[in-house]
VMD Tcl script that draws the C-alpha trace (Angstrom):
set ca {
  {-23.24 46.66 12.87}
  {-25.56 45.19 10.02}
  {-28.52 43.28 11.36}
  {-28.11 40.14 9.57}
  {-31.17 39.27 7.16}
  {-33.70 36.53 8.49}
  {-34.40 33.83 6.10}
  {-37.90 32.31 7.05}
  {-39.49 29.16 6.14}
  {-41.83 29.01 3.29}
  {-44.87 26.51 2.30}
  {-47.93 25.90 3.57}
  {-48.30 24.71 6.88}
  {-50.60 21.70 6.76}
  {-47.91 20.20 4.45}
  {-47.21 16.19 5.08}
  {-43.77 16.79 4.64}
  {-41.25 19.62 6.32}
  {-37.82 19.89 4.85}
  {-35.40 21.15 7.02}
  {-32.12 22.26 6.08}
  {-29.24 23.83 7.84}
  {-28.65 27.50 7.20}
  {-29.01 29.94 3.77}
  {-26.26 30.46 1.27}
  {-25.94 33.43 -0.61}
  {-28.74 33.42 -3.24}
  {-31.01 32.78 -0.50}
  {-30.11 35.22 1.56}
  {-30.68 37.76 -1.30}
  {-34.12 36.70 -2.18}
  {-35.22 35.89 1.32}
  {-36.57 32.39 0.23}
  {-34.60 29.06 1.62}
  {-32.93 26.73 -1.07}
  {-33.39 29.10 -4.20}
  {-29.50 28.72 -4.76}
  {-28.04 26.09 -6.73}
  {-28.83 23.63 -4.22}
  {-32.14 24.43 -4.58}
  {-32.64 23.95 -8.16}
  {-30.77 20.36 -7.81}
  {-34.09 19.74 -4.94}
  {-36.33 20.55 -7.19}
  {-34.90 18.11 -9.92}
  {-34.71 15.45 -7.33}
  {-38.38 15.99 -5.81}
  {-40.03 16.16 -9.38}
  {-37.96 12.50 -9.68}
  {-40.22 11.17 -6.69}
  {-43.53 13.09 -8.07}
  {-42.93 15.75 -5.34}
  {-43.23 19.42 -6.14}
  {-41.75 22.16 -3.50}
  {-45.45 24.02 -3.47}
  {-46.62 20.94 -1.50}
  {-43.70 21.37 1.22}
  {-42.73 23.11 3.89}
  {-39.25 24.30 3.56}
  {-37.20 25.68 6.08}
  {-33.76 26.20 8.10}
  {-32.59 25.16 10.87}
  {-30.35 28.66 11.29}
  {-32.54 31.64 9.67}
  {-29.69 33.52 8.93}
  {-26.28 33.20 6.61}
  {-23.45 32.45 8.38}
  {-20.20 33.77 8.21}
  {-18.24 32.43 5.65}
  {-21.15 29.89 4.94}
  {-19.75 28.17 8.12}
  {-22.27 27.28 10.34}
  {-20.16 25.74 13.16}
  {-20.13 29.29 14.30}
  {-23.67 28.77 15.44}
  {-23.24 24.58 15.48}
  {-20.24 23.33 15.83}
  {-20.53 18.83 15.08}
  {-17.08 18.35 14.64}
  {-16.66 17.91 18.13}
  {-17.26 14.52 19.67}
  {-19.46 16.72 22.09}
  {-21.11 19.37 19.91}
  {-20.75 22.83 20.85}
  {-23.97 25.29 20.65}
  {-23.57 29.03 20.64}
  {-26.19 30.91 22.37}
  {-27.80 32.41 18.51}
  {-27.37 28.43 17.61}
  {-29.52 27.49 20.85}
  {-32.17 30.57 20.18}
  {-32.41 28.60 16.71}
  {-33.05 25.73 17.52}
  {-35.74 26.43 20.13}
  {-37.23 28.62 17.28}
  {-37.10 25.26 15.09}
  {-38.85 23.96 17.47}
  {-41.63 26.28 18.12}
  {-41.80 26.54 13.98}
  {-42.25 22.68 13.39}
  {-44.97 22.98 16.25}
  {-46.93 25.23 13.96}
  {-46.78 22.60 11.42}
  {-48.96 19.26 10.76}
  {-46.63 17.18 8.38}
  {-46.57 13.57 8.79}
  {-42.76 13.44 8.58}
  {-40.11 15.59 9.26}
  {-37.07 15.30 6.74}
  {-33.48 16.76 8.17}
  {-31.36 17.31 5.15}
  {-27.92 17.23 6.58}
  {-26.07 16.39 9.67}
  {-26.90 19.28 11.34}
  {-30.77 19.09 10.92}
  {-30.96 15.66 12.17}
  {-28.69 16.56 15.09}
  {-31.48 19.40 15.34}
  {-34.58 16.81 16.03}
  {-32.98 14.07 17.60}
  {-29.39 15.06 18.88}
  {-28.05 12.06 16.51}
  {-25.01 12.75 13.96}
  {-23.76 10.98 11.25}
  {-25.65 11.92 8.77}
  {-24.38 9.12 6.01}
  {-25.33 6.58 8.36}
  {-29.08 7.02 9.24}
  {-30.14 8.23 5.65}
  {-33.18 6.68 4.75}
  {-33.86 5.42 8.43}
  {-37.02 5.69 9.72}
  {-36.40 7.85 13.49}
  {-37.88 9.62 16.13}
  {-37.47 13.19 16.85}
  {-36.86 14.64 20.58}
  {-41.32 15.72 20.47}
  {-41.88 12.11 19.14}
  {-43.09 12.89 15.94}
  {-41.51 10.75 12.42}
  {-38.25 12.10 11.15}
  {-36.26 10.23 7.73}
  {-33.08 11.92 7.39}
  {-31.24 12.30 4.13}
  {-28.13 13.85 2.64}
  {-28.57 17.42 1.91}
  {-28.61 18.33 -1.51}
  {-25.50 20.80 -1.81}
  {-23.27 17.51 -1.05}
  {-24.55 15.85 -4.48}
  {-23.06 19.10 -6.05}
  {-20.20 17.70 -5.70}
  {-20.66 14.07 -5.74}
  {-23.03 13.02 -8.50}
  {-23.46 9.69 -6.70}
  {-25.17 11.28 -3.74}
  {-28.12 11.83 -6.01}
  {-29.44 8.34 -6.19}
  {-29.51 7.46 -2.00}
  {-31.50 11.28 -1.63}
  {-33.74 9.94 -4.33}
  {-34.36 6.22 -2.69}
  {-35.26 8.59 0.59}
  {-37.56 10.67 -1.36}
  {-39.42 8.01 -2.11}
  {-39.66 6.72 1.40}
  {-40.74 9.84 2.58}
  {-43.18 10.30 0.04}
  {-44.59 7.10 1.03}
  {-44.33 7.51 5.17}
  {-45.73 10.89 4.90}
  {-49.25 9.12 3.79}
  {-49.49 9.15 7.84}
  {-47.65 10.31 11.16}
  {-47.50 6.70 12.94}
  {-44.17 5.36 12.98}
  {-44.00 1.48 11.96}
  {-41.16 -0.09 12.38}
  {-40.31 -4.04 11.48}
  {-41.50 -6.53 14.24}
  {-39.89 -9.41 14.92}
  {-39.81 -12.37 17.82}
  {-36.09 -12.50 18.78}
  {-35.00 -15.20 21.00}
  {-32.30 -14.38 23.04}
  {-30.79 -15.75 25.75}
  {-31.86 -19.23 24.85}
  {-31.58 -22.55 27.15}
  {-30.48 -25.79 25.37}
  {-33.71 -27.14 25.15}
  {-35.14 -24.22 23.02}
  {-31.95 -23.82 20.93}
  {-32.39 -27.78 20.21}
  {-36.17 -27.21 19.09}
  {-35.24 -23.95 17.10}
  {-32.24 -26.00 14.87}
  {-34.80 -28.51 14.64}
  {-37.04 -26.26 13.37}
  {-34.59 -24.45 10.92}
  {-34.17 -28.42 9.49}
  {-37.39 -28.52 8.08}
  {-36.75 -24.79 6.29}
  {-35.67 -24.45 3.18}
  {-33.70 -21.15 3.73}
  {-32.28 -19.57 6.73}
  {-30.13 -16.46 7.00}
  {-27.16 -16.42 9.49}
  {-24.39 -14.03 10.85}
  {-21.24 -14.69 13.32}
  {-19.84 -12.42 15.86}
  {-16.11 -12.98 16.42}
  {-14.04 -12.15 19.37}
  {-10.28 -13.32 20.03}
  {-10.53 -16.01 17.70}
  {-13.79 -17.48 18.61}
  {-17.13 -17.45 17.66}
  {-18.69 -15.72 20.82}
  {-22.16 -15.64 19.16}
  {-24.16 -17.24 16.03}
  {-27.62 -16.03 14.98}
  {-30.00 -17.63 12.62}
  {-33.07 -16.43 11.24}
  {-36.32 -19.06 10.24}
  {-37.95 -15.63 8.89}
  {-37.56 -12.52 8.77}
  {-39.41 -11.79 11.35}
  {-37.93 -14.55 13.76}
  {-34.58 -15.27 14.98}
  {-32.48 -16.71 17.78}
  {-29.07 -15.66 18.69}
  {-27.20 -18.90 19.77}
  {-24.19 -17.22 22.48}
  {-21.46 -18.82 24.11}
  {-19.70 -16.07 25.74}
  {-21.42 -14.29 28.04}
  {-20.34 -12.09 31.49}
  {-20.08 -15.09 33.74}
  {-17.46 -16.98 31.13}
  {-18.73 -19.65 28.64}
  {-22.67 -19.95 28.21}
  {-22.56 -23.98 28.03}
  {-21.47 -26.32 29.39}
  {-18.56 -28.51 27.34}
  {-21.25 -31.10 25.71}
  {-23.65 -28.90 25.68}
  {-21.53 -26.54 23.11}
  {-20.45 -30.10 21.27}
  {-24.32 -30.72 21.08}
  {-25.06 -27.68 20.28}
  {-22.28 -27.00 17.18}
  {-22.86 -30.47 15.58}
  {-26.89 -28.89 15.39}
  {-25.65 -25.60 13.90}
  {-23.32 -28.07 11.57}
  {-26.32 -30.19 10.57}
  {-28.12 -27.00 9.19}
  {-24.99 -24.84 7.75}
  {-23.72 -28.03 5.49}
  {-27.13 -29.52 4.64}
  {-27.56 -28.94 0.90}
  {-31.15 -28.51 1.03}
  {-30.86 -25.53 3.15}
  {-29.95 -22.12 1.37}
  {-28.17 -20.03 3.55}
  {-28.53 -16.25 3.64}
  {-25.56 -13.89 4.84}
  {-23.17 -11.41 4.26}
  {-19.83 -11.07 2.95}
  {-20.11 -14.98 3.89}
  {-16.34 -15.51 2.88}
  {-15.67 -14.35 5.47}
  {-18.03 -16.51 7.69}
  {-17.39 -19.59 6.33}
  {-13.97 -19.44 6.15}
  {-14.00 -18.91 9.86}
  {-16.50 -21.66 10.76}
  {-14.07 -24.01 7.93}
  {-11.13 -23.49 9.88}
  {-12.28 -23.04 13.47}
  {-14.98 -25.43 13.99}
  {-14.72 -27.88 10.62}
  {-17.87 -26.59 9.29}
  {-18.64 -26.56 5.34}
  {-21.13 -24.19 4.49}
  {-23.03 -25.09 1.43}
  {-25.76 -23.73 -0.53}
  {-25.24 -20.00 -0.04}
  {-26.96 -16.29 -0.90}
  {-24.84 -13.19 0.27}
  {-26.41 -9.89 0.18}
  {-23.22 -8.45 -0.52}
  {-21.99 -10.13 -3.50}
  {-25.42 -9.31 -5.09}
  {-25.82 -5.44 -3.89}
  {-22.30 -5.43 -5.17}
  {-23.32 -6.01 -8.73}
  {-26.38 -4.53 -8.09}
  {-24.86 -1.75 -7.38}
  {-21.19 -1.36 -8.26}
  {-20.69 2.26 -7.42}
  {-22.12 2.06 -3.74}
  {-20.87 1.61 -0.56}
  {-21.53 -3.06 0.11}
  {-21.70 -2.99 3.79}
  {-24.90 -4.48 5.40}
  {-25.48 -1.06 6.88}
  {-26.03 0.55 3.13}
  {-28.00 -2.20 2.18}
  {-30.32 -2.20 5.15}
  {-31.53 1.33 4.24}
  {-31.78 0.74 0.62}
  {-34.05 -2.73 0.87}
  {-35.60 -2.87 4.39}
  {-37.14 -0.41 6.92}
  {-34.88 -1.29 9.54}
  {-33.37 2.08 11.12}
  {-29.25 2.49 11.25}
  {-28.15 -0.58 14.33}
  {-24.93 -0.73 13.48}
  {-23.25 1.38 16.44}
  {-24.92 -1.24 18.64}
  {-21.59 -3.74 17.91}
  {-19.78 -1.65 17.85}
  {-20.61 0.33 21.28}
  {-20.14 -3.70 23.05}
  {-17.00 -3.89 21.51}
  {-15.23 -0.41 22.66}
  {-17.46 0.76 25.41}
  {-18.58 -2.75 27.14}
  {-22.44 -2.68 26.38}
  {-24.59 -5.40 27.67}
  {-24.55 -8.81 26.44}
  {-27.91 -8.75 25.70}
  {-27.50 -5.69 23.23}
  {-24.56 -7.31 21.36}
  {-26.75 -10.34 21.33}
  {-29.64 -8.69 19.61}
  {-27.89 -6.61 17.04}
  {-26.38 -10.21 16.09}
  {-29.68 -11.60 15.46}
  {-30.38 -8.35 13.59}
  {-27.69 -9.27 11.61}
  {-29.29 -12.27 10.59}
  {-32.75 -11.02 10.36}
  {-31.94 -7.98 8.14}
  {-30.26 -10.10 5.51}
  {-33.33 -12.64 5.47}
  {-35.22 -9.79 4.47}
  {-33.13 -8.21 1.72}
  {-32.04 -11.09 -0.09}
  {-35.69 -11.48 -1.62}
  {-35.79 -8.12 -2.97}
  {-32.21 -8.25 -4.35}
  {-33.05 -11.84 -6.33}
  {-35.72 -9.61 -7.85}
  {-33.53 -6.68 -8.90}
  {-30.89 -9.14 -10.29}
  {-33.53 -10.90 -12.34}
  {-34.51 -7.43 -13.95}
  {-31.88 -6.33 -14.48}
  {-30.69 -9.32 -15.97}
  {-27.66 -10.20 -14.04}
  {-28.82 -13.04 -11.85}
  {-26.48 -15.09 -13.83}
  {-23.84 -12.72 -13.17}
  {-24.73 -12.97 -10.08}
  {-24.86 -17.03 -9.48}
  {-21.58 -17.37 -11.34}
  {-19.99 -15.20 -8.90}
  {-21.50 -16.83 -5.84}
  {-20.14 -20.14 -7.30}
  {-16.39 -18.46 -6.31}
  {-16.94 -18.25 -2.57}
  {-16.66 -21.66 -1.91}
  {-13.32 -22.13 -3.98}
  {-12.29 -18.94 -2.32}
  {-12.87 -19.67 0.82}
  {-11.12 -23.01 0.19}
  {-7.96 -20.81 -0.98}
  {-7.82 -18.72 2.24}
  {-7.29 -21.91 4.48}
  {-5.33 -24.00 2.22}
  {-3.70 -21.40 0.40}
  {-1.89 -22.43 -2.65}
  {1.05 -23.77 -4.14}
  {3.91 -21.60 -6.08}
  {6.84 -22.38 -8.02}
  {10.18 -21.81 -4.79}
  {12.62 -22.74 -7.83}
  {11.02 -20.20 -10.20}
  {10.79 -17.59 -7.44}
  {14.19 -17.98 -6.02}
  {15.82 -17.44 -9.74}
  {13.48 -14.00 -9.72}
  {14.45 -13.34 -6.81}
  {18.29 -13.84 -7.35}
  {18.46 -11.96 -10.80}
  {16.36 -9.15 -9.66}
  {19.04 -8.82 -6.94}
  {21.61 -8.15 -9.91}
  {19.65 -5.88 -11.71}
  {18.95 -4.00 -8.35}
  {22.72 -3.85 -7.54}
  {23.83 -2.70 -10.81}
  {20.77 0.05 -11.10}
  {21.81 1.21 -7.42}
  {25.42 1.77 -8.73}
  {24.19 3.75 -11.91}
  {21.91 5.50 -9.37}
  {24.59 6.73 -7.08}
  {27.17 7.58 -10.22}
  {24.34 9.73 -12.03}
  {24.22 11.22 -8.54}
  {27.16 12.51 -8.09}
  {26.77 10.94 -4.37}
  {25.64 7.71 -3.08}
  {21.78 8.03 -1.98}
  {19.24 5.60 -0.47}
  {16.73 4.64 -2.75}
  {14.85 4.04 0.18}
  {15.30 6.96 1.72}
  {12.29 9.93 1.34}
  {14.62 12.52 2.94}
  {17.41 11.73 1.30}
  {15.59 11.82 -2.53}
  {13.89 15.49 -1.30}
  {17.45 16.70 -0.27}
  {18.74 15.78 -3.86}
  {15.20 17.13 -6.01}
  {14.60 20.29 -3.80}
  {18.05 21.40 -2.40}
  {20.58 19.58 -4.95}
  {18.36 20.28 -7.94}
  {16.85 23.37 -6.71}
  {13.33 22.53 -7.85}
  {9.97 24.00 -5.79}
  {9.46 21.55 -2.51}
  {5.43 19.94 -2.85}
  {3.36 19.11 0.61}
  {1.24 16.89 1.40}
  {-2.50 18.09 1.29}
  {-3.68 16.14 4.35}
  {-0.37 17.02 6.68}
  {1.60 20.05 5.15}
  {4.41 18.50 5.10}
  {7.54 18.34 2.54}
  {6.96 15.38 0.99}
  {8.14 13.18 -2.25}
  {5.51 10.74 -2.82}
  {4.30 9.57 -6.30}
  {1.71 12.07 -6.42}
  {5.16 14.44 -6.25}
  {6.79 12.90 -8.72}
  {3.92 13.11 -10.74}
  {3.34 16.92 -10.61}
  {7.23 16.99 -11.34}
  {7.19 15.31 -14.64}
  {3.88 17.26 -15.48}
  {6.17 20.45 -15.37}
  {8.67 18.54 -17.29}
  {11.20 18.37 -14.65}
  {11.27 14.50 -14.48}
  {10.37 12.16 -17.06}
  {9.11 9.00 -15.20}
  {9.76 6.12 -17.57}
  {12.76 4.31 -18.40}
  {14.40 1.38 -16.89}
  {12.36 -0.05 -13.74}
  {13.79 -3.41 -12.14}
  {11.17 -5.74 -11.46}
  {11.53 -6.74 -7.55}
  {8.55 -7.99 -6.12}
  {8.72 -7.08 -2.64}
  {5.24 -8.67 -1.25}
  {2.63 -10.95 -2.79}
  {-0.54 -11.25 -0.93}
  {-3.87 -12.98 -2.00}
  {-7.34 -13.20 -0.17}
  {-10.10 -14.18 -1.61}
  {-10.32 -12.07 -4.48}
  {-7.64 -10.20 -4.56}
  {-4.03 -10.54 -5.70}
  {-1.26 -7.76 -4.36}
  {1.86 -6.78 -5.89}
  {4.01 -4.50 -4.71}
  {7.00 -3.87 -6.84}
  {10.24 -1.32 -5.98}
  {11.04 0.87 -9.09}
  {13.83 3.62 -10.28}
  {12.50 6.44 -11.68}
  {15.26 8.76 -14.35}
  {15.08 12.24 -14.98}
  {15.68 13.22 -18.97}
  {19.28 13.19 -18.58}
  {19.11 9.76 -17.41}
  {19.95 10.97 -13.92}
  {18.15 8.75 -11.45}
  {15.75 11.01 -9.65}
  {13.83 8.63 -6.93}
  {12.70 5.20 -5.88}
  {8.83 4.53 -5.76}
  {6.83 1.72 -4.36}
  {4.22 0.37 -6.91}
  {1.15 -1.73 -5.58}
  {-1.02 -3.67 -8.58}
  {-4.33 -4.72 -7.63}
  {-5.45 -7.47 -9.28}
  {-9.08 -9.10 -8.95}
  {-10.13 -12.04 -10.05}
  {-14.18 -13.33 -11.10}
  {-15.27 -16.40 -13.50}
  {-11.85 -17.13 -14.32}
  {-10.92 -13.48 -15.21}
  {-7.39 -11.38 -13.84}
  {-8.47 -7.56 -13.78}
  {-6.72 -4.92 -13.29}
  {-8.26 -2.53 -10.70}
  {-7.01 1.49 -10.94}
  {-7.43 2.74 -7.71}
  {-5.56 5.59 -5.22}
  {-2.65 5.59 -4.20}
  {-1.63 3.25 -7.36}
  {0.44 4.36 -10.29}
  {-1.36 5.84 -13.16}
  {-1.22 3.19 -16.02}
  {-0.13 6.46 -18.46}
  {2.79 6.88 -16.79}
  {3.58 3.06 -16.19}
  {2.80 -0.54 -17.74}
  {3.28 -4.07 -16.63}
  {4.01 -7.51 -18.11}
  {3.08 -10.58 -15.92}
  {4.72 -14.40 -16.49}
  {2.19 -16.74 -15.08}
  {3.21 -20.44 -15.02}
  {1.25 -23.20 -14.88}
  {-2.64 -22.29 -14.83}
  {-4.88 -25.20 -14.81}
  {-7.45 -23.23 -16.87}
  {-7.15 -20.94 -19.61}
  {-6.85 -17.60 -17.89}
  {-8.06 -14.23 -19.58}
  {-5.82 -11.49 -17.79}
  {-7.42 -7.64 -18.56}
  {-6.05 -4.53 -17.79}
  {-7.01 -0.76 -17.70}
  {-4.65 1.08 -19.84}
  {-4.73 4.51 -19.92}
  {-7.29 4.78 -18.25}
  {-6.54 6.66 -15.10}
  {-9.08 7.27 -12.42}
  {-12.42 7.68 -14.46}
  {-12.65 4.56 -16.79}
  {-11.05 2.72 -19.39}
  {-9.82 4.07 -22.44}
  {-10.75 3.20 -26.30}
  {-8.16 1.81 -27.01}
  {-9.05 -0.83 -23.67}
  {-12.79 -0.74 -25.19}
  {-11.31 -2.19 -28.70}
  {-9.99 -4.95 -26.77}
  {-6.26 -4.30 -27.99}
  {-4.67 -4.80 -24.34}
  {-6.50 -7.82 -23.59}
  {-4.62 -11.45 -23.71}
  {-4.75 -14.67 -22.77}
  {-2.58 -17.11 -20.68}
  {-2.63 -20.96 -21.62}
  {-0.74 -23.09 -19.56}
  {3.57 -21.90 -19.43}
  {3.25 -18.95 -22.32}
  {4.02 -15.47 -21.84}
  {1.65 -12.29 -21.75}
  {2.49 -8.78 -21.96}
  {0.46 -6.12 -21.78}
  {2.28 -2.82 -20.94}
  {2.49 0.91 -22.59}
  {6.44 0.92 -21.36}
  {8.17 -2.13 -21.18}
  {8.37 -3.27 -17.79}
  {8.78 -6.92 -16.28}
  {7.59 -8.44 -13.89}
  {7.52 -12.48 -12.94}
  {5.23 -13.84 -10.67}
  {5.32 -17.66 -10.58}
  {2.62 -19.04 -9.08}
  {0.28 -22.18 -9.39}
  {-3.33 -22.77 -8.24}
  {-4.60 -26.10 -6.31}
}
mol new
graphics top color blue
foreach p $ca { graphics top sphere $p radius 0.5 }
foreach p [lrange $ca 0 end-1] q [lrange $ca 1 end] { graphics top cylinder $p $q radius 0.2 }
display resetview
């Protein structure tokens, strides 16, 4: 048997800054040198991005030698929710180990899940990018996403090069600092009295609820960002106060939340205030969310508080900490502090986002779309109002045109068929009709889903367009959102009906503005249009919509503006590539 070739690390020793990846690929194991493949040339780009050059690095793996198939859970296997170690993966990673030993960098920098489960028997690699960690000898580790993953995913390439920089910066020296903050938890009345107080006289605060069974079990609110007190009132022995006390204490929280004077930091707060609206009576006013502004910020990246702690603070990944209260029963105490975290961490990105906005020029942007939450939030507990007469004629003649398309259906047929049957559609396309039976990627199984359909028509089998009754099954609407799911008949070329689909538009709406969001899972706008009859808008309403435009951007003719139209008051829009109706009657507050 062939003695497999040993790939070792390369660099000099006394480098600030290891790199650690998890096993060679081909190219490497040719030349003998780690990351000379095409993963390695993308490293290089992205270090000379950062002023980094791979001559000033130590670069190694964590397994020396290529693994079979380029699968390396032969030697580590993290796909398990306890990882299993062969006994060549455990004489790896104690060689790791006595390799970094020989080596004086300032931080350590696992590129991949498997590296960072190396140093400090973490995983999830996605989340604790960028965080600033300990490995299992105590030295500094900063984990990031190995570069063979933004092959693939172009996106990748930015969070790698936001660590780079970190690292480039931390490696300056081998201490570990890490935010310090005075967190009051636990509090009696008397302090949490003297801390609202306090926040009175501020002229911003951040704050964050937790919610459990319909109640606010605790509410944290940061002075600073490095200061914050987690108000509870749930803890192991039943409620924390006693029944004034938590009046006393709410009508403080109230005074500070709805005092004008006091901007309030949070995230995703329409959620939040929605909550405190229509649990406690509370109107939250004068509000910054970190997630409305990292959203247009950043459009393309992931908006949860998690991302946007490793992209503007040096907090490390926390967010398991909920998470492990809620499913596994931690302490009060921990759920408590990553609360206040909560808090804290959004006190200390908002600054740093107002700055981005204002160079990149969207803090308008950004304002304008702040101004929604508060109308949203509105619209989530009061809902609105719709037109029952206008809805129950829709209703009624889309009844008719469903009963008379289900009879056409079941002539063209030859049999009657459910049009909302899945098995009874793949009996007709792939026994009746003889044509090749698709599966599901994820499950293997048989299956006659739009994605299907689509591959059918691509061959020419089915045409999908032609007559499509406009039934709109569910309307749903949150607080930017609006849902429509509509039931269609699809014909083959010889006007044979061929299936039933379920369509869901996604509509969202900012500054006034209906878009229309592509997304998976939705029909492809090539293949199907839309008209929408809105009655009675209060405002003049500009409804856009992605035509032809699939899943990577709009098309020209979108870009020249030529499927864009407007709604005043009762008159009709249409903008479709097949004609297609659909009424929605609805009115806003």
């Amino acid at each position: 048997m062939t003695q497999p070739r040993i790939v070792p690390g390369e660099g000099p020793k006394n480098a600030k800054i290891v790199l650690i990846g998890e096993a060679p690929g081909s190219t490497e194991n040719q030349q003998g040198r780690p990351f000379c493949g095409a993963a390695g040339i993308l490293l290089d780009e992205l270090l000379r991005n950062v002023g980094l050059t791979r001559q000033e690095l130590y670069i190694t793996n964590v397994v020396k030698e290529q693994p079979p198939k380029n699968d390396i859970s032969s030697f580590i296997n993290l796909g398990r929710k306890i990882p299993v170690i062969s006994e060549e993966g455990r004489l790896y990673l104690e060689l790791l180990d006595q390799e970094l030993k020989e080596c004086s960098a300032n931080v350590l920098v696992p590129m991949g899940n498997v590296g960072l489960y190396a140093l400090t028997r973490l995983k999830a690699i996605m989340k604790r990018r960028g965080s600033i960690l300990t490995s299992l000898s105590g030295r500094k580790v900063i984990p990031t996403i190995h570069p063979a993953a933004a092959l693939y995913d172009f996106l990748l390439r930015y969070p790698i090069i936001h660590d780079l920089r970190r690292i480039k910066d931390e490696a300056e020296f081998p201490e570990i600092h890490l935010p310090s903050r005075k967190m009051h938890l636990a509090p009696t009345f008397l302090e949490v009295r003297t801390y609202l107080a306090r926040c009175k006289d501020s002229h911003t605060v951040a704050y964050d609820i937790e919610v459990m069974h319909n109640q606010v079990t605790c509410l944290a609110i940061a002075i600073a960002s490095d200061e914050c007190m987690c108000i509870p009132f749930v803890d192991s022995s039943g409620d924390y106060w006693t029944p004034d006390q938590e009046v006393d204490v709410w009508l403080g929280i109230a005074s500070v939340l709805e005092d004008r004077a006091i901007t309030k930091i949070g995230q995703n707060l329409v959620f939040d205030n929605t909550f405190l609206h229509n649990r406690y009576g509370i109107h939250v006013h004068n509000i910054d969310d970190t997630m409305i502004a990292h959203g247009i910020l950043m459009p393309d990246f992931p908006k949860g508080l998690d991302f946007i702690t490793s992209v503007y603070t040096i907090e490390p990944y926390y967010k398991d900490e909920g998470k492990k209260h809620i499913k596994i029963g931690g302490t009060y105490e921990d759920f408590w502090l990553y609360n206040a975290k909560d808090a804290a961490v959004c006190m200390t990105a908002m600054p740093p986002l107002l700055v981005d906005l204002e160079r990149q020029g969207n803090l308008t942007t950004y304002r304008r779309q702040l101004s929604l939450v508060e109308p949203c939030s509105f619209l989530q507990e009061m809902g609105m109002r719709v037109d029952q007469e206008g809805m129950k004629k829709a209703a009624e003649n889309a009844t008719c045109r469903i009963a008379e398309l289900e009879k056409l259906f079941h002539e063209q047929c030859g049999s009657p068929i459910s049009i909302t049957s899945p098995k009874q559609q793949m009996t007709y396309f792939y026994h009746t009709l003889g044509h090749t039976p698709y599966h599901n990627r994820a499950t293997g199984n048989v299956t006659i889903d739009i994605t299907a359909l689509t591959r059918l028509q691509n061959k020419d089998v089915v045409i999908f367009k032609a007559e499509i009754f406009s039934y709109i099954d569910v309307v749903m609407i949150d607080a930017r959102w609006f849902l429509f799911k509509i039931q269609h008949v699809w014909y083959d070329k010889r006007r044979k009906p061929g299936a039933v689909a379920q369509l869901t538009l996604r509509f969202s709406v900012y500054d006034n503005v209906l878009y229309r969001r592509q997304g998976r899972g939705e029909c492809h706008p090539k293949q199907i249009g839309h008209s929408v009859y809105i009655k009675s808008w209060p405002f003049p309403v500009k409804v856009v919509v992605m035509g032809n435009c699939g899943y990577t951007g709009l098309s020209d003719k979108f870009r020249q503006g030529q499927t864009e139209r407007y709604i005043h008051g009762n008159s009709k829009t249409v903008f479709s590539n097949d004609q297609i109706d659909i009424e929605f009657f609805c009115k806003f507050i």
